[in-house]
N, C-alpha and C positions, 0 to 999 in steps of 0.2 A: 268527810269535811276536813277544815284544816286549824285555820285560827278556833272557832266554835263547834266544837262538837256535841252531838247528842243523843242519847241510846233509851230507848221504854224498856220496860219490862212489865210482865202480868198475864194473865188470864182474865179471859171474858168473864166467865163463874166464878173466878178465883179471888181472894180476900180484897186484893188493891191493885190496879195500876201505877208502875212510878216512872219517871222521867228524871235524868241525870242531865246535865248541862255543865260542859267546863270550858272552859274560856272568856266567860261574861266579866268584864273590867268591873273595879271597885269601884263603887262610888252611884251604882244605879238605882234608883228608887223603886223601890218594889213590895209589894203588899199582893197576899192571898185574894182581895176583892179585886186587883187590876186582873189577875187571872182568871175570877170566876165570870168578869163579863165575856172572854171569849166561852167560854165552857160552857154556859146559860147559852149561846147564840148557838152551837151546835148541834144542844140537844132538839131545838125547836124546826118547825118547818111542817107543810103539810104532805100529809102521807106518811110520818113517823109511828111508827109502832109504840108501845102501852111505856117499853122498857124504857126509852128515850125519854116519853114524856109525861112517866109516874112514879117507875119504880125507884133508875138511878136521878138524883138530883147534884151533877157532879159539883166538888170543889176541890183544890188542891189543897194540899196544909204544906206549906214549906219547910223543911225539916233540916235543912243547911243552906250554908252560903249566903246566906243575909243574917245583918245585926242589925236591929233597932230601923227598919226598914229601909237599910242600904244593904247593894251585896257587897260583900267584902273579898271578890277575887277567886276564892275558891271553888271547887265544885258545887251546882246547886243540885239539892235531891228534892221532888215536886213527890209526894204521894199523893192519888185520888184510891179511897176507900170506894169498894164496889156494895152498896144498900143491897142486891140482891145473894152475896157471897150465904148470907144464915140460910137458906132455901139449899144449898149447895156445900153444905160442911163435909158430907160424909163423900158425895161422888166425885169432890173434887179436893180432897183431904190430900196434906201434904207429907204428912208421917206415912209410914207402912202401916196399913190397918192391922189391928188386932185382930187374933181369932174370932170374935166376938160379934166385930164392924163388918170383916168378912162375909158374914153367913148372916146379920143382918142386911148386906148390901143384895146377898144372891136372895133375901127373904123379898124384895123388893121388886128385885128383876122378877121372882116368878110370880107375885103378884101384879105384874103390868104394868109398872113404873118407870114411866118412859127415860125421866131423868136418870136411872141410875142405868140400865140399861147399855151394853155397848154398841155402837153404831157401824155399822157396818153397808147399810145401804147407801150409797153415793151420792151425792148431790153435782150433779153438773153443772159447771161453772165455779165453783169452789175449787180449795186447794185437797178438799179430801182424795183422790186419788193418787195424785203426784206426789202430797207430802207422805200419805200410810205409804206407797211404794219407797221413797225416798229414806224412808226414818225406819223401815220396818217395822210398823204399826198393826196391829189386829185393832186397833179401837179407833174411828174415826176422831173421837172424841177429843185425842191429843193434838189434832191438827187444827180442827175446826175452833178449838179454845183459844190459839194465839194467831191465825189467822183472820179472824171474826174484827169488822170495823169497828169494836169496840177499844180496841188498842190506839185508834184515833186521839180517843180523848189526850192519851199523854200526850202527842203528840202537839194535840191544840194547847194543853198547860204548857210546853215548854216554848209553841211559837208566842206566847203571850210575853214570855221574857224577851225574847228576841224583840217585840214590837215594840217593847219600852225604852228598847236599846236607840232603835231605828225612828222612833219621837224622837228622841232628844237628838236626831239631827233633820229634823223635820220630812220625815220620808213618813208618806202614806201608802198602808196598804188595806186594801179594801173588796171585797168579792160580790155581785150580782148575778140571779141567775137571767139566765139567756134563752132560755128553751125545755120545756119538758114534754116529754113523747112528742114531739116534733110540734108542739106550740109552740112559735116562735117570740120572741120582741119583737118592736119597730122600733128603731133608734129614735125615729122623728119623735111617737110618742112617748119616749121615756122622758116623762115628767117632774114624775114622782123625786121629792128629796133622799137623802141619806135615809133618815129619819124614817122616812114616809117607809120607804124601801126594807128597812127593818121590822118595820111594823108589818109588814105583806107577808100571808102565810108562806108563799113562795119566794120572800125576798126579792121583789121583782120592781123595776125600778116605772114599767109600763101598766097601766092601770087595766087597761085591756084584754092586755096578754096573760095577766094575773086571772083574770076570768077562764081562760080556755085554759090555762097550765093547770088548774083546780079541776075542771072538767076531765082532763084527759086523766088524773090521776082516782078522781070517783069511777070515773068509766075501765080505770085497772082494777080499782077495788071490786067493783061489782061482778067482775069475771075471775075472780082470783089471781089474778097477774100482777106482775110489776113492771113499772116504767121510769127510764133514764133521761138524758137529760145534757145538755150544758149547761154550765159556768163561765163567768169572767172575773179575773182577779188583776185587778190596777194595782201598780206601789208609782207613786206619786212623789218629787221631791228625787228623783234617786239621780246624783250627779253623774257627769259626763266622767268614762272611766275606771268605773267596776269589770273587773273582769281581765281577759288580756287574749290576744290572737293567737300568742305565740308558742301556744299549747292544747292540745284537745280539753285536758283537763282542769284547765284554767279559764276557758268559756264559761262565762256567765248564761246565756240563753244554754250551754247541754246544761247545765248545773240545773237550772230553774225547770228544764224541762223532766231531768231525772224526779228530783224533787216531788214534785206534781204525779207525772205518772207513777212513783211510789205507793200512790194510794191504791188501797185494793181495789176500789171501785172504779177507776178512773182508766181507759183504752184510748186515749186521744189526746194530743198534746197540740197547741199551734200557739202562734205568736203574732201578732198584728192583723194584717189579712189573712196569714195563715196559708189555706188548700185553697183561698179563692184566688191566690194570686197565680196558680198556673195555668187559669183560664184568662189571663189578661198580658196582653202588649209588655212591655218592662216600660217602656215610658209613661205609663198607668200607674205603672208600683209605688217607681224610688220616690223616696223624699227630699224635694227640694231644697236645696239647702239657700236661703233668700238672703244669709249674713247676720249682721251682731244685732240684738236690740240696744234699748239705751240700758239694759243693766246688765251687760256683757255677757247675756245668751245669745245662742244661735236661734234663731229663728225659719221655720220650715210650716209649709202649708198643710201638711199630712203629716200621719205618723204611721204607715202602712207596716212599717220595719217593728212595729210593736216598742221600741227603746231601745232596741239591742241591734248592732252594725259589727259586724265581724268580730262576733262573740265580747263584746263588750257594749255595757249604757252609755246609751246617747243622748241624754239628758231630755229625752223626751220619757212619758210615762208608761211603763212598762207594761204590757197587755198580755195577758196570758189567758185563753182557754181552755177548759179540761171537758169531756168529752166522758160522761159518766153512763155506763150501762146498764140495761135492766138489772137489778136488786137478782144474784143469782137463786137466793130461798124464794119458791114461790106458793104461796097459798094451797095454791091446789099443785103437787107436787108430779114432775115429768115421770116418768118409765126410768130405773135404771139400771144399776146391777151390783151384785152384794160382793164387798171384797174382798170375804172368805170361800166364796165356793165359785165367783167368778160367771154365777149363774144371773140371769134376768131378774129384777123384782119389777113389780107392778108398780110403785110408786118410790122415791129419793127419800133418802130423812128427810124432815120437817121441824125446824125450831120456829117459835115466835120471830115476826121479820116486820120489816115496814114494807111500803109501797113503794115508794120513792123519798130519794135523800139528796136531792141536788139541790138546796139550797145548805143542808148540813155540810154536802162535800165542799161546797163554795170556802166555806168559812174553815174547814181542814188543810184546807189547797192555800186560801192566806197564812197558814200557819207555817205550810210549808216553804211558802216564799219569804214570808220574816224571816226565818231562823235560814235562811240560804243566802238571801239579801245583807242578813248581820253577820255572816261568816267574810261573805267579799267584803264587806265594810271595815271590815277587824283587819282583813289580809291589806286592805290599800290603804290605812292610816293608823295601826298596830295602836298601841297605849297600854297599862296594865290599868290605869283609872281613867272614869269619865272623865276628867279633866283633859286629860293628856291627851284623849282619845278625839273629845270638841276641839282640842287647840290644833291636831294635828288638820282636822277635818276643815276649820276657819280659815289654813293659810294655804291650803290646797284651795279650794273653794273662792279663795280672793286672786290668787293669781292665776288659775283658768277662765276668769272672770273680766282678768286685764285690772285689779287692785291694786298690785302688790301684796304683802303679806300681812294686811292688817287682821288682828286675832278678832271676833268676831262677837265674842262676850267683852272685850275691856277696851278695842279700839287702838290697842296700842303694837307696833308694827316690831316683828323679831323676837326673839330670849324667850324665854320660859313664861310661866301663869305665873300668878302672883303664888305664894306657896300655900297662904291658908286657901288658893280653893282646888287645891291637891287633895 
């Protein structure tokens, strides 16, 4: 990233997950409960496992970078404490164990103690074999800890700053799901409000299709299996301009699409129509461009292109889907092979898993596009404070508009804010 950057750290069993964020302008409003409402949305959904929806109850505590509920410029540090880390003090203990913990741990393993235990049988579709080869590991256990979708969460604490960023210039972003085990939507009948759509176990904006997505996901349950899914994530509000041609790495739609496909769980990335457009004509596709409204938008009858035209927003709303695959732990566990002797085992390790998470991924995949959507936001109208950051955004925003440069908070055209609201 460039203007905004931001790095997790943690273990799945391990004491906390945290979240670093530097670049966020001074002057932002921010409080621990705006962040717990994305947090709270992640853990929910149907086909979540026990861990999601009993043991962890996540919150972040914010431990820098804000005073008196502004941030004040500097780095922010987001910790989420992990509720089940006491279950896991000794197997995932950060000091060198003592003689003592040792031979208590190996007391454990030969009593049949699956937690303490090293891992060695593979799980396919995970990163256990790639990463033990990669890291020189004997213990699956150190791959499977910081690869595990539980590092998400920081992830969703730090897009929650970014989303507060991207309020105060009125840019919405918002995710529904689309599809589980090949249940689909109907656009015609997604009915359902925001609201409504939150309140749906599946997130699902079709009332319908919320029936069969429930279905397919009882009908994995009951075979031991798991089932994947689409997503769709709107930002809403995102002006004409983000972005730029005239670099690979200054494209907004690669940036949004990295982004997204970041997530462990996510194999598919598309934008507007996506794969469906190279089964249609091109004069099917593009987006009409019909001219100015009366408040000096363009105006287009489609939005095929998702918001994004040669690697920059087109001031239509941004459409991203993500393409989520079956949950690789599975209940009843495949055939695999041990990565100490290289030999066959009858069944994969097995930790506690859910079913399916495509309404969880939904709302990880918003976080991911806040916090990507506020990095371009930061690089095309810079500020160090909110202030500076809206005034830059007001006289951009009036003169792609056909305005002039009137500031958009005071009405008054040219120079600086007033200074008290610096």
């Amino acid at each position: 990233m460039g203007r905004l950057r931001f790095l997790t750290a943690g273990e799945s069993h391990g004491p906390a997950l945290a979240a670093t964020l530097e670049g966020v302008p001074a002057g932002l409003p921010l409080t621990a409960d705006q962040i717990a409402l994305d947090l709270a949305r992640r853990q929910r959904g149907y086909g979540r496992g026990a861990r999601s929806t009993s043991i962890e109850q996540d919150r972040a505590e914010i431990l820098a970078g804000v005073r008196h509920g502004l941030t004040i410029g500097s780095p922010i540090l987001l910790l989420i404490r992990n509720r089940d880390w006491e279950n896991w003090t000794q197997v995932m203990a950060v000091e060198p164990l003592t003689d003592e913990q040792a031979a208590e741990l190996a007391r454990l393993v030969e009593a049949g103690d699956k937690r303490a235990a090293p891992i060695t049988r593979l799980r396919a579709g995970h990163a256990d074999l790639a990463g033990a080869t990669k890291y020189r590991f004997d213990d699956v256990r150190n791959v499977l800890e910081r690869a595990s979708a539980r590092e998400t969460a920081a992830r969703v604490a730090a897009g929650a700053v970014a989303r507060a960023l991207l309020t105060s210039l009125d840019i919405d972003v918002w995710s529904h799901t689309v599809e589980v085990g090949g249940a689909a939507m109907n656009p015609a009948r997604a009915t359902r409000t925001r609201e409504e759509a939150e309140a749906s176990p599946v997130r699902c904006l079709d009332p319908e299709a919320e029936t069969r997505m429930v279905a397919r996901v009882d009908e994995a349950r009951e075979a031991s299996d798991t089932v994947g899914g689409v997503f769709e994530v709107v930002a809403r509000g995102v002006p004409i301009g983000l972005g730029s041609h005239v670099h690979w790495d200054r494209r907004l739609d690669g940036a949004l699409a990295g982004s997204v496909m970041s997530i462990p769980i996510v194999k598919g990335v598309e934008f507007g129509l996506g794969f469906a457009q190279t089964r249609l004509f091109g004069s099917a596709v593009q987006d009409v461009i019909h001219g100015r409204d009366a408040d000096g938008g363009w105006r287009r009858g489609t939005n095929n292109a998702g918001g994004l035209e040669g690697g920059i927003s087109n001031g239509q709303p941004i459409v991203i889907r993500g393409a989520v695959k079956p949950i690789s732990t599975l209940p009843r566990p495949l055939p695999s092979a041990d990565l100490i002797t290289g030999e066959p085992v009858e069944k994969a390790h097995y930790e506690r898993s859910d079913i399916s998470v495509v309404p969880a991924a939904g709302v990880v995949a918003e976080a991911m596009v806040c916090l990507t959507l506020a990095d371009f936001v930061l690089d095309k109208f810079g500020g160090d404070s909110m202030a500076e950051l809206l005034d830059n955004a007001a006289h951009y925003l009036a003169r792609i508009a056909g305005r002039g440069g009137a500031d958009r908070r005071t009405g008054a055209t040219g120079g600086a804010a007033p200074a008290e609201s610096e």
